[in-house]
N, C-alpha and C positions, 0 to 999 in steps of 0.2 A: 465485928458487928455487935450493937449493944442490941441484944434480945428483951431486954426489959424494955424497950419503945414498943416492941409488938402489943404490951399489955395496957399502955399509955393511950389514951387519947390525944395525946399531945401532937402536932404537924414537926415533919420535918422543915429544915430549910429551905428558901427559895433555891439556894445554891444546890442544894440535895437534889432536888427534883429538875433543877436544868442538869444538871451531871448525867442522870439519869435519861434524861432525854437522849441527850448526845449520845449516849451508849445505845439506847434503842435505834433511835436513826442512823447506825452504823452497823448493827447486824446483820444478818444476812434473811433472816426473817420480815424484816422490814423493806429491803431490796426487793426480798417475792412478792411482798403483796402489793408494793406497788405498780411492780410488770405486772399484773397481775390486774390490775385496776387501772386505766388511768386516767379515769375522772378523778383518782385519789389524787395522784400526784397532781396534776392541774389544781385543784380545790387546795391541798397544801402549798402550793407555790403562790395562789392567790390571796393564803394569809398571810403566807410569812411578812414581819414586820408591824404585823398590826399589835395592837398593844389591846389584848384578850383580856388580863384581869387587872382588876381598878387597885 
């Protein structure tokens, strides 16, 4: 992990933050809270595919 990005302003990559995703939505933290809620999951299931940022 480069530690010098913490001190950057700089963004990581698109690629960075879809990897990241995947890794969230594969937890088991993210499993609970969506049993947990399930107007979450309904409302995620009703973006998925939408194209969020420009």
């Amino acid at each position: 992990m480069n530690f010098n990005r913490f001190n950057s302003l700089e963004m990581e990559t698109e690629d960075h933050y879809r990897e990241r995703a995947n890794v969230y939505r594969t937890s088991p933290e993210y499993g609970k809270m969506i049993s947990l809620y399930p107007i979450l999951k309904t409302s995620i299931k009703d973006c998925k595919g939408e194209n969020l940022v420009a």
